[in-house]
N, C-alpha and C positions, 0 to 999 in steps of 0.2 A: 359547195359554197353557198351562202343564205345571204343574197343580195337583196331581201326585202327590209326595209328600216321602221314599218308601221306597226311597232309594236307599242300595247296600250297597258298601261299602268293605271289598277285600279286604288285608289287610296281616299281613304275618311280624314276629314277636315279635322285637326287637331285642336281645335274649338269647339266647334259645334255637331260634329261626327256625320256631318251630309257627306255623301259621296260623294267621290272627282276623280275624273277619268286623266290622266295625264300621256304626255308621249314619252316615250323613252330618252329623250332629250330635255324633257325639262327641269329645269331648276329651279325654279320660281312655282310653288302649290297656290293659284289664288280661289278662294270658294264665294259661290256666285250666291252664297244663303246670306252669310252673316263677315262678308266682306274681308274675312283673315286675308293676309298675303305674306308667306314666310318665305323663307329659303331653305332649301332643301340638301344638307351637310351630310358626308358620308366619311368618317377616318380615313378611305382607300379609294375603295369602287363600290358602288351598289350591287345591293345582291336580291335579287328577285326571286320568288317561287310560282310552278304553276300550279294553279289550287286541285286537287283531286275529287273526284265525282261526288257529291255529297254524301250519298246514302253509302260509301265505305267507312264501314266503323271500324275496320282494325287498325290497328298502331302506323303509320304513315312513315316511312324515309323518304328522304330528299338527296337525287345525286346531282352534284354538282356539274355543270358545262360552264366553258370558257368560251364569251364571247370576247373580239375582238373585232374594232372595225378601226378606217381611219385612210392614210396615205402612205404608199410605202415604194419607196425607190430605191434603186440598182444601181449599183457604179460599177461597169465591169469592163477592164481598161478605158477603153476613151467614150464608153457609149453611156449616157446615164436614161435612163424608162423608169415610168413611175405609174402606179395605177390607184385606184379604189379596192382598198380590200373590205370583206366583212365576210365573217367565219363562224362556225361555232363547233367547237371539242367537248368530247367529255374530259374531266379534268380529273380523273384518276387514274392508277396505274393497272389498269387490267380490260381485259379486252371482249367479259362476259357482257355487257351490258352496251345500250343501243351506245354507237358513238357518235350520234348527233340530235338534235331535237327536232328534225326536219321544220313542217310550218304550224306547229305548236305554239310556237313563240306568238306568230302575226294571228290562228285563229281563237285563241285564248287570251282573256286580258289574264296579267301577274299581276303579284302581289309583288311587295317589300318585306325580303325577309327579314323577319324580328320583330314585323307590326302585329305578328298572332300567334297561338303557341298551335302549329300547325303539326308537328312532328321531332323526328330524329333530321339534322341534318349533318352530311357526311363533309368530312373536310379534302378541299380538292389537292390536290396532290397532283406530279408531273408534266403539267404541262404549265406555260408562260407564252407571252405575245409572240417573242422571237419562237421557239419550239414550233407553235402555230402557223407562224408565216414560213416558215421553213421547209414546213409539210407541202407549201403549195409552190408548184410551179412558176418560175418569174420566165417573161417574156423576152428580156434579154439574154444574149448571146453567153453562151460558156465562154470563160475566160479563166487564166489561172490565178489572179486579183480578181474577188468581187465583194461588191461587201453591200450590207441591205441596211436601209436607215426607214425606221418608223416612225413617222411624224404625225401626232393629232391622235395614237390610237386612244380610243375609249374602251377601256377593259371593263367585263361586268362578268357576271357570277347569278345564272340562273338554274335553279332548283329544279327537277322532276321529280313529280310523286310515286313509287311503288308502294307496295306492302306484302307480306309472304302470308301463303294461304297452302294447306296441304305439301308441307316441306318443297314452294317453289317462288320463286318471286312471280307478283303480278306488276303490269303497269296497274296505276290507282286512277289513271283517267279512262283509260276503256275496258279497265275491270276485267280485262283477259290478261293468261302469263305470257311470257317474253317468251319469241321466237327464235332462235330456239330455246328451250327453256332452259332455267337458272335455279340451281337450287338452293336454297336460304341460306346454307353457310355461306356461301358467297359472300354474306353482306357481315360477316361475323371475320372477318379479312380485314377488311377496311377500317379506317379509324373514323370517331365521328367528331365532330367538330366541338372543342370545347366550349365555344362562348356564345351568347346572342349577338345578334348585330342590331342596334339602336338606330335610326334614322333620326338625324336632330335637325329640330324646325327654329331657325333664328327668325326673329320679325324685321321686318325690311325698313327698321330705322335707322338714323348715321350714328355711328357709334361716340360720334364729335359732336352735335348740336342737338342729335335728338329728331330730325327731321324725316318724314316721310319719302323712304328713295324709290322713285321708279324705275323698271326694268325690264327689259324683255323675258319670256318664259325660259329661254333658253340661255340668257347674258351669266357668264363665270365673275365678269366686274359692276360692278353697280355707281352709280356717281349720284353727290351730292350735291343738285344745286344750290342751295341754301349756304352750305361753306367750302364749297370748294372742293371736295377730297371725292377719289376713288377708293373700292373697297374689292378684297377679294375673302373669300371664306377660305375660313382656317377651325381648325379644332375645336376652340373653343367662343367662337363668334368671328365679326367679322375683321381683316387684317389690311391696315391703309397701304395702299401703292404710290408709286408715284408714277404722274402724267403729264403730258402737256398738249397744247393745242395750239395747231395753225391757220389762226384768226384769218377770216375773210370779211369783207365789209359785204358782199353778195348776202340776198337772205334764200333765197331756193338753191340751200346745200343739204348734200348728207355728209355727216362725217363718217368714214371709215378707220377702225384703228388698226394700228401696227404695231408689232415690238420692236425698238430699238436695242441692242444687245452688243455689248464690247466683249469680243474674246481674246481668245490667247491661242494662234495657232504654230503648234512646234516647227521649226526653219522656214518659216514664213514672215515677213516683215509688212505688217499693216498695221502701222501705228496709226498712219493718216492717210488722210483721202489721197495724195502725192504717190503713195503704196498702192493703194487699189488702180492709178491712171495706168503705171507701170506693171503691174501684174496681170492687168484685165487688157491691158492698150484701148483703151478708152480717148475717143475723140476727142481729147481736152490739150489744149497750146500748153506750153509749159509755164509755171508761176510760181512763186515763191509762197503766194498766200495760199495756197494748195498744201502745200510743208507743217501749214498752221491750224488745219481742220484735223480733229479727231477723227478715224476711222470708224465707222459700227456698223456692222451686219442687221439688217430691215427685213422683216416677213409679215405678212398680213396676221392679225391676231382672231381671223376669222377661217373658216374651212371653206375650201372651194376645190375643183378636182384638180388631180396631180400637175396637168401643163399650167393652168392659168396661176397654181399656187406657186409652181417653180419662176414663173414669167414675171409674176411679181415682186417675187425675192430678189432676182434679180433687178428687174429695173430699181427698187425703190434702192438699195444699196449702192448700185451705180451711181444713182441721182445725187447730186448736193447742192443743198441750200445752206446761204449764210444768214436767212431770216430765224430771228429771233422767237422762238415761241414764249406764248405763256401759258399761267397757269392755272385756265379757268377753264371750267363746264361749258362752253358753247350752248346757245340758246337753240341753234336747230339739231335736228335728228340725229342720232347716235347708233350707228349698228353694232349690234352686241357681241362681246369678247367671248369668243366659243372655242379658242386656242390659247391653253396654259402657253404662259411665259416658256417652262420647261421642256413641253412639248417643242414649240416655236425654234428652240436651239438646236433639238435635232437637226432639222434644217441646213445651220451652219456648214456643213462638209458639204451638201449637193450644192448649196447655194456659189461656194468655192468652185467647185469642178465645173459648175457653169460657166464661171465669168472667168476661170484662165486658161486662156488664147493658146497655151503650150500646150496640145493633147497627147502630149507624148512625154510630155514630163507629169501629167495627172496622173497615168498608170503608173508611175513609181511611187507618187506620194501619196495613193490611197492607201499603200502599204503599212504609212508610219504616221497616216494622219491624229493627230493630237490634242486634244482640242484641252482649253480651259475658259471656262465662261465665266466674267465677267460681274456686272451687274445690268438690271434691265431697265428699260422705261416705255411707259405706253405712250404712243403718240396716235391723235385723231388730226385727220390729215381732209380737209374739204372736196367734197365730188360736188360737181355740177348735177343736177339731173334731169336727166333724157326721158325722151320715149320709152325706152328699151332699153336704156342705159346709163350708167353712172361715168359721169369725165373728170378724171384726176385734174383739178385747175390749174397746177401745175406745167406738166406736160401734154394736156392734151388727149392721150389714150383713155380708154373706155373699159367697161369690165361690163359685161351683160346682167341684168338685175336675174335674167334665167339661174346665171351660174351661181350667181349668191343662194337664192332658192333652193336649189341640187345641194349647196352647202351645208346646207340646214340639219340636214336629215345625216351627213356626215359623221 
């Protein structure tokens, strides 16, 4: 398993062709020559190559690996475990070739495939995130119910270079053949990829006013202060969300966002908050205006490791407020949206098995659990902050600025 996240992304400014070194997390290319600041759009997942030794002149292939990183949890009868994964496959169906990139990745900067006519490259085949995570061992107990939930992963698509030399394959970075050695039809097997991959550079203006939007390197949403609206990228530029925000008159806040997310869970009744007091046994006196609050599943729209991102799903879901939000940009700090809406909903089923009190009736319903999702909304929610720490103003609890940091790289 390849638990180092420092991997560097070499790429030329789309203006002015100066160099910029990027992380493998970011989204945002700013160039520090001639000021551009774009966004950085992929149809799927990015797909990276690592560049081969220069002075190789012959014909270059590129095979495919599957990385996958992210959060992933176990529900196996009444016990749920969740950890940090990050992984890397080859992603083809044969077993001649290295099957993994060791520290390649961390001591070579990539490329962007598609940013240079670098080669053949091969189309990946066989393996997917589940396939991947399946291969590795989870930490929880055997049971005859279990079932594994990936939340946050970030799938990517990184290239190695070979070339065939004296009817055998070589690697193209250390210019010696494959151990044991491969011979060139090998690569006459495999199918090669028919298309290029385009990496599209949108400019970081509001697609509504025209205004200049700022954003963290790594932010999936963008806000406009100027008119109000949040943005997330889509296909063909950028695609407005909807938000809202819970005003503090305090000015030393950060906001933190969350998805708020309505589902549809099969023989489960959680229309409303009155649903969750009874299924969770939640500290709460009985009340009629409890009956009157819509139900919706809360998870941070940020990454953090598997306990404190479960802790929060729960609490914030627990929690209810009858304050009214709106629906404006907040003037203080914003922490950036680094968890798709879609990913976020994976969530749903752990976030359940957490907060009901009956663990002996969760082993039967992870069997048929069903889910239908809804619609979503992003909510930025005010933290106090600390030394060492951020305080939900709400409640009181804390979340360490460490664990945000650790998130990052997630």
């Amino acid at each position: 398993m390849n638990t180092t996240w420092d991997w560097k992304i070499e790429q030329q400014c789309p203006q002015c062709g100066a160099p910029i070194i990027l992380d493998q997390t970011d989204r945002i290319l700013t160039c520090e020559f001639c000021r551009t600041r774009v966004y950085l759009a992929s149809k799927d997942h990015y797909r990276y190559f690592i560049p081969p030794a220069e002075d190789v002149n012959r014909e270059k292939f590129f095979l495919p690996y599957l990385r996958m990183k992210g959060l992933c949890y176990t529900l196996a009868g009444t016990n749920i475990s969740g950890r940090f994964f990050d992984t890397t496959a080859l992603a083809l169906n044969t077993a001649v070739f290295p099957s993994n990139l060791g520290l390649r990745p961390q001591a070579l900067k990539l490329k962007f495939a598609g940013s240079e006519d670098a080669g053949k490259f091969l189309e990946p085949a066989g393996h997917n995130s589940k396939t991947i995570y399946s291969s590795h061992p989870s930490r929880a107990p055997k049971t005859s119910v279990t079932r594994n939930y990936l939340i946050g992963e970030t799938v990517s698509v990184i290239y190695a270079p070979f070339y065939c030399a004296s009817g055998y394959v070589y690697d193209a970075v250390l210019k010696e053949p494959l151990s044991p050695r491969v011979k060139e039809e090998e690569f006459k097997k495999l199918p090669f990829a028919a298309q290029k991959w385009n990496l599209n550079f949108i400019p970081l203006l509001c697609p509504h006013c025209g205004a200049d939007m700022p954003g963290n390197k790594s932010a999936l949403i963008l806000f406009c202060v100027n008119c109000n609206n949040a943005w997330k990228s889509g296909n063909n530029g950028f695609e407005k969300i909807n938000f809202s925000t819970y005003e503090t008159s305090r000015k030393e806040v950060h906001y933190l966002p969350f998805w708020r997310i309505k589902a549809n869970i099969e023989g489960i009744k959680l229309d409303s908050y009155a649903d969750l007091i009874n299924l969770a046994n939640l500290p709460k006196a009985p009340s009629k205006r409890w009956e009157k609050i819509p139900f919706y599943f809360r998870t941070p729209a940020f990454k953090i490791n598997p306990d404190l991102f479960l802790r929060w799903c729960k609490q914030m879901t627990a929690s209810c407020s009858e304050e009214k939000p709106a629906e404006e940009v907040p003037a203080q700090s914003i922490y950036p949206v680094t968890l798709p809406a879609a990913e976020a909903a994976e969530a749903i089923a752990v976030i359940l098995a957490g907060l009901i009190v009956d663990k002996k009736r969760l082993g039967q319903m992870i069997k048929t659990f069903n889910i239908t999702i809804g619609d979503f909304l992003l909510e930025l929610h005010p933290f106090d902050i600390g030394q060492k720490e951020l305080i939900y103003s709400r409640s009181g609890t804390t979340i360490d600025k460490s664990a945000l940091i650790f998130g990052q790289h997630i």
